[in-house]
C-alpha positions as a printed NumPy array, in Angstrom:
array([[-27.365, -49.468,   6.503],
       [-27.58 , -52.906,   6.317],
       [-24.692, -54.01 ,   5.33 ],
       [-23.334, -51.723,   8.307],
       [-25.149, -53.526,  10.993],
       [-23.696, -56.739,   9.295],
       [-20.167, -55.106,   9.406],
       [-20.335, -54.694,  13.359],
       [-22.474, -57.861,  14.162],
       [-19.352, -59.614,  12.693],
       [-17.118, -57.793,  14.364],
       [-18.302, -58.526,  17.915],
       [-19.112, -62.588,  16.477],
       [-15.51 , -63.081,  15.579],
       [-14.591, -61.512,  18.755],
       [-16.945, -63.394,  20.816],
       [-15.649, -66.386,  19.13 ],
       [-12.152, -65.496,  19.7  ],
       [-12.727, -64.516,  23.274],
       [-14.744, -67.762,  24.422],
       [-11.881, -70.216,  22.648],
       [ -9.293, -68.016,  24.879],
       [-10.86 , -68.767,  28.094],
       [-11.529, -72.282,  27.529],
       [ -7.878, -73.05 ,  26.737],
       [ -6.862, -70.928,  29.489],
       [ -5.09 , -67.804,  26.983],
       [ -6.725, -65.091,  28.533],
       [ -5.117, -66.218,  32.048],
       [ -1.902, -66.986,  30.615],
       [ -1.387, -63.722,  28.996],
       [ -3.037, -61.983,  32.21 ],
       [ -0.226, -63.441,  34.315],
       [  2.22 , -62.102,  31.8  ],
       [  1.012, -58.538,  31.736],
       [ -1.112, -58.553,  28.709],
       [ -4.557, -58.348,  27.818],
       [ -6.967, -60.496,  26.14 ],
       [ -8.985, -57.749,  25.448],
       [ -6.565, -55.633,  24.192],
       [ -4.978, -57.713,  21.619],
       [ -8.672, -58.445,  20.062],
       [ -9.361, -54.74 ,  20.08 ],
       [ -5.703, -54.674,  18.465],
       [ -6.747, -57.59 ,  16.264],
       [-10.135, -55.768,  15.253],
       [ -8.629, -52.237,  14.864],
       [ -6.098, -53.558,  12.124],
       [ -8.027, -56.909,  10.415],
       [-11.509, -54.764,   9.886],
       [ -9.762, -51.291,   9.389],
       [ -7.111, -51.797,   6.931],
       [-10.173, -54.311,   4.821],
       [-11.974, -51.067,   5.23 ],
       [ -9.773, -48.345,   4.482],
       [ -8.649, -50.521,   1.196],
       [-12.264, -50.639,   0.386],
       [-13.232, -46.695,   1.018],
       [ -9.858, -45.601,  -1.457],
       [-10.986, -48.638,  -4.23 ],
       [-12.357, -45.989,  -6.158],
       [ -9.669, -43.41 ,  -5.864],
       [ -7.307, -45.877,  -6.256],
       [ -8.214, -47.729,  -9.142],
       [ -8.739, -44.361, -10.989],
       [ -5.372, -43.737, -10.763],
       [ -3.754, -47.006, -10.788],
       [ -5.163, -48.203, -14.001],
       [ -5.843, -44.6  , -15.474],
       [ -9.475, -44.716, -15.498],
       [-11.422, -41.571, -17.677],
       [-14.661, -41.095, -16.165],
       [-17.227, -40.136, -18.838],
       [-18.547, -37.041, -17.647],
       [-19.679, -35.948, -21.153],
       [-19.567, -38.585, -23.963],
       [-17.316, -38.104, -26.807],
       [-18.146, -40.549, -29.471],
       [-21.302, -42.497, -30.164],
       [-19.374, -45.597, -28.526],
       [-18.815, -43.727, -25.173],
       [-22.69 , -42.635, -25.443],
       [-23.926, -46.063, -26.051],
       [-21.67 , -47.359, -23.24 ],
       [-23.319, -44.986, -20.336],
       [-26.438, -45.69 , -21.872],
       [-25.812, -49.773, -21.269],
       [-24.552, -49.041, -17.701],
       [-27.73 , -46.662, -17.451],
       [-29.786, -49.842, -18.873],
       [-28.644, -52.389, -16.373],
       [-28.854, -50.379, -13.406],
       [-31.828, -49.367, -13.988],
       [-32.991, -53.543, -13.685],
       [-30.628, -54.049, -10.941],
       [-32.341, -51.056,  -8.558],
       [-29.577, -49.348,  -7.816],
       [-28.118, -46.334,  -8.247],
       [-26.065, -44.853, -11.74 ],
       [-22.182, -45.478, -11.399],
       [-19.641, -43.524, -12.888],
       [-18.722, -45.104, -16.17 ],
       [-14.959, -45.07 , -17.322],
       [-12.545, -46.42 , -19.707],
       [ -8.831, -47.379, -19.388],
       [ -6.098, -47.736, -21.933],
       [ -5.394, -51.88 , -22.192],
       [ -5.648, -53.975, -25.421],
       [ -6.417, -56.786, -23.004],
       [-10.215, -57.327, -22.842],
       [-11.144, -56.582, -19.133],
       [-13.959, -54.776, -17.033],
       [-14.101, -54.176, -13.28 ],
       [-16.739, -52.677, -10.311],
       [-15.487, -50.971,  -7.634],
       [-16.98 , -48.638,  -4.583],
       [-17.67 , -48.868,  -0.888],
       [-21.689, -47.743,  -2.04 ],
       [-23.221, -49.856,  -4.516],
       [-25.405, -46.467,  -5.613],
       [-21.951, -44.891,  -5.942],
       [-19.932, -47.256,  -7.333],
       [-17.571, -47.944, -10.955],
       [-17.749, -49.222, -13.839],
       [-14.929, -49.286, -15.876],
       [-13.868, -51.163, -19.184],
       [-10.522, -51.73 , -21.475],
       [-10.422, -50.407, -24.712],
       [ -9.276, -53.743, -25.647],
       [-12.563, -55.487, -24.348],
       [-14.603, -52.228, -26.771],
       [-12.567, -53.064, -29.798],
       [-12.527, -57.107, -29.461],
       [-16.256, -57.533, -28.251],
       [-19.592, -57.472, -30.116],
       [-21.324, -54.84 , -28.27 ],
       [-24.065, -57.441, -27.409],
       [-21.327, -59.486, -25.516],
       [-19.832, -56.112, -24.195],
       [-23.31 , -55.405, -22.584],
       [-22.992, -58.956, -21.1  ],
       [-19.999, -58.199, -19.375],
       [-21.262, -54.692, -18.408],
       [-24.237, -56.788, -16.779],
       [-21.922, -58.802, -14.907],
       [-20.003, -56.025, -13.19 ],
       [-23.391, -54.169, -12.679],
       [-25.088, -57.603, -10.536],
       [-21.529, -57.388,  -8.603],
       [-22.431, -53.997,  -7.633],
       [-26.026, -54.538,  -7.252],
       [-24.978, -57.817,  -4.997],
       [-22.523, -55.762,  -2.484],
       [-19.536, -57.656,  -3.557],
       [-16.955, -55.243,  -2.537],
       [-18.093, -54.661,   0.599],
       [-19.201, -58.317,   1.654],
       [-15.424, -59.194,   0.263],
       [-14.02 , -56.854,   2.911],
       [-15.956, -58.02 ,   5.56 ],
       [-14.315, -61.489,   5.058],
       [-11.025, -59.921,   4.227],
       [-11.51 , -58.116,   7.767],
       [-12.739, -61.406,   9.476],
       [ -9.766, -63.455,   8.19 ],
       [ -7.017, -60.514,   9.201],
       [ -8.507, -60.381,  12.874],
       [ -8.212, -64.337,  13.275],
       [ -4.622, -64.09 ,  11.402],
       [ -3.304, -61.597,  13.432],
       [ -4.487, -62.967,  17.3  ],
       [ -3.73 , -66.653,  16.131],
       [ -0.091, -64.847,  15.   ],
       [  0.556, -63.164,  18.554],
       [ -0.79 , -66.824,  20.553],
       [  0.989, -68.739,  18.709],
       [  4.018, -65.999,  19.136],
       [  3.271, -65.977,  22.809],
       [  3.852, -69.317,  23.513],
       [  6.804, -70.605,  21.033],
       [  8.64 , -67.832,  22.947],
       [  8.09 , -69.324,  26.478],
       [  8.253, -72.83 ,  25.268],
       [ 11.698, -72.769,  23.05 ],
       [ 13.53 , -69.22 ,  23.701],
       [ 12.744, -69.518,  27.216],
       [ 11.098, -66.708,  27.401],
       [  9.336, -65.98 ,  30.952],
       [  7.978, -63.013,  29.51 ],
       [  6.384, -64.11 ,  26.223],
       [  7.426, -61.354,  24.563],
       [ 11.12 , -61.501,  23.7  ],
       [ 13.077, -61.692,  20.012],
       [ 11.283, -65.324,  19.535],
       [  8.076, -63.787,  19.813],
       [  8.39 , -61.588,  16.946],
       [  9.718, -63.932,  14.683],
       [  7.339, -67.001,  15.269],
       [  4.569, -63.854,  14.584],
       [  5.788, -62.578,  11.69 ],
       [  6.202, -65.822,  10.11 ],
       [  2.718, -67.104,  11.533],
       [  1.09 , -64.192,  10.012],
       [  2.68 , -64.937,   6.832],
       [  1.199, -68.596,   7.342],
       [ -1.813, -68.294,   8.449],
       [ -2.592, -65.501,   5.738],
       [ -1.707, -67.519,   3.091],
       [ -4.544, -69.962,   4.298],
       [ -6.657, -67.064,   4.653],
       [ -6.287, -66.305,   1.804],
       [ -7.908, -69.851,   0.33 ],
       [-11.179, -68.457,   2.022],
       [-11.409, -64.945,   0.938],
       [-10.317, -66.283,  -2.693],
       [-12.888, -69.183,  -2.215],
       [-15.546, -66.846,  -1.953],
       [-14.468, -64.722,  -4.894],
       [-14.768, -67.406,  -7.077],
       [-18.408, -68.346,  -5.717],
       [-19.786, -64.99 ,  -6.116],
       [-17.736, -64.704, -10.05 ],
       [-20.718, -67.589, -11.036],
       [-23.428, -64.91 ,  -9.062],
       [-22.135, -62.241, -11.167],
       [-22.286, -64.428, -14.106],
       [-25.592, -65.417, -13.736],
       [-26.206, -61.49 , -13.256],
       [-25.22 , -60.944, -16.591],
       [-26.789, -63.913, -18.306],
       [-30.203, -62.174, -16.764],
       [-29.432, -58.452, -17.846],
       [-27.835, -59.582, -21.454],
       [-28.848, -63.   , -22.107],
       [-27.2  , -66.466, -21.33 ],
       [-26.256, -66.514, -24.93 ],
       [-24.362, -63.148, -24.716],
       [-22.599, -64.021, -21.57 ],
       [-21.208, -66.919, -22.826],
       [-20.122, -65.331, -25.885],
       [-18.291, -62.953, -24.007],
       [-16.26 , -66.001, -21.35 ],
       [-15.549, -67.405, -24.442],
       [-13.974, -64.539, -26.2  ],
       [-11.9  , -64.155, -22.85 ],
       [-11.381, -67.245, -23.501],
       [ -9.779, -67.132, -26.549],
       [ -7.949, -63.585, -25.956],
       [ -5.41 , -64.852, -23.433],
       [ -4.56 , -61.808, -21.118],
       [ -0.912, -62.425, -19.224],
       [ -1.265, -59.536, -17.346],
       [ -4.3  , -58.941, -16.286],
       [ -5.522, -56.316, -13.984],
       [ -3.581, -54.853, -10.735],
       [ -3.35 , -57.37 ,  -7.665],
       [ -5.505, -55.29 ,  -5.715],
       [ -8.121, -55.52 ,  -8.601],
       [ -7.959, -58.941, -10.261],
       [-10.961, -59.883,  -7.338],
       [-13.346, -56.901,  -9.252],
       [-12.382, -57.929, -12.469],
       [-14.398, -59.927, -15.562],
       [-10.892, -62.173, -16.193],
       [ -8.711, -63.551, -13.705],
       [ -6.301, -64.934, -15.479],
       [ -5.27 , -68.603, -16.418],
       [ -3.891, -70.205, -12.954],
       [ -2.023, -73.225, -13.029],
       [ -0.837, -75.935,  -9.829],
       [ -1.268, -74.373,  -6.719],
       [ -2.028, -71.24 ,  -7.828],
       [ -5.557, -72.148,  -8.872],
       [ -6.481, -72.569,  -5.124],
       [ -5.735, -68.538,  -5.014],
       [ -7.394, -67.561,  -7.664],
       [-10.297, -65.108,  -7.768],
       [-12.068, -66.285, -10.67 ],
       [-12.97 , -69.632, -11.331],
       [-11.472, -71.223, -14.89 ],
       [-13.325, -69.67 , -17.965],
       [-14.759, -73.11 , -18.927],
       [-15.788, -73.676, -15.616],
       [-17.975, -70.643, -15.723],
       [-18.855, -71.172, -19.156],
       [-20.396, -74.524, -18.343],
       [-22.208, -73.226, -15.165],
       [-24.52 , -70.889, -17.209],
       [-25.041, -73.817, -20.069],
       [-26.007, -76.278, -17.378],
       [-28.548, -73.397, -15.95 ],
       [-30.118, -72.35 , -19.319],
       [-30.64 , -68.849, -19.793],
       [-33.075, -66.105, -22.466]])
């Protein structure tokens, strides 16, 4: 419920924000005397940057079934299965929230993720790779860090930023848009073949820089999660398990739309470490020895 209110008191903040900066350079007038509507192009703005955050995050769980072939345990198999719910079971019992479903997917890569628009209904899934090339106090580690990212609302706090960003991206797109058009095309109207172009490539722009601040935040709440798991497993564990990551280089990794829930992003390089999700392994792994841990 909270995390609801927070949802819609953000909402009307970015469009309060949006809608005072109009006014005070005069937008709101400017597209009034053009036909348009201030107000409708931040209801436009909201409709689209919040809903398709939201719908994204209501499907993560559906999705990411099927996309990376997740096998809910519904009825152990094998002692490892059995120990594995009973880890999750462990964890979220600490954490105060409620039992996920616990899966497994088919990767040799080590990796875990969290998904879920409820953090008492959420998922926990793990590699077979990161079962077969983890002690299972490390794998309980890990487990503990995707467990703190459900316990800490990750998913849903990351779409309300994702939603945030899109609504700024796509009414800075369509000002922006408005004006190029009149200014170089000549376009009384605002609206004409200029228009669309100039907002199609701002949006392209301007979500590529939003996309420094939702990734920005990823990283930041990666060392939250880490600390998580240091708590629920031990420091000692959790580094044990960055540094197996470490030294199991993944080139894959997990699905776009997943890397964000993931224990491993990857190993960026150049520009591409300003849109990562995770922070660098030894950059974690020197955040939790600099804190001390059990």
């Amino acid at each position: 419920m909270k995390r609801i209110l927070l949802f819609l008191v953000t909402n009307l903040a970015v469009l309060l924000v949006l809608s005072v900066v109009a006014r005070f350079l005069g937008i709101d007038a400017y597209l009034a005397s053009r036909g348009g509507s201030l107000a409708g192009l931040l209801t436009f703005a909201a409709l689209f940057g919040f809903g398709g955050a939201f719908v994204s995050l209501l499907i993560s769980k559906w999705s990411a079934k099927r996309l990376m072939g997740v096998r809910v345990i519904e009825r152990p198999i094998n002692s490892t299965e059995q120990w594995l719910v009973s880890a999750v079971r462990a964890h979220v019992g600490k954490a105060g929230i409620g039992m996920p479903e616990v899966g497994v997917f088919e990767s040799g890569a080590p990796n875990a993720f969290a998904t879920g628009a409820n953090r008492n209904h959420a998922l926990v899934a793990v590699s077979t790779g990161l079962l077969q090339r983890m002690t299972r106090q490390e794998v309980e580690a890990v487990l503990g860090h995707e467990v703190t990212h459900v316990a800490n609302g990750d998913m849903v706090t990351l779409a309300l930023i994702q939603g945030v960003v899109n609504t700024f991206v796509i009414v800075l797109a369509r000002i922006v848009g408005t004006f190029l058009d009149k200014a170089i095309f000549r376009n009384e109207n605002g609206a004409g073949g200029g228009y669309w172009l100039t907002v199609i490539v701002g949006e392209i722009v301007f979500g590529l820089l939003a996309s420094l601040i939702v990734m920005g935040f990823s990283r930041q709440r990666e060392f939250r999660a880490d600390a998580g798991g240091a708590r629920l497993a031990g420091t000692v564990n959790m580094i044990d398990a960055l540094e197996t990551l470490k030294r199991v280089h993944d080139p894959e990794g997990l699905p776009q739309h997943l890397a964000a829930f993931g224990i491993n992003g990857g190993v960026p390089s150049g520009l591409r470490r300003l849109l990562m999700s995770h922070p660098p392994l030894e950059v974690r792994i020197a955040a939790l020895r600099s804190g001390g841990g059990s």
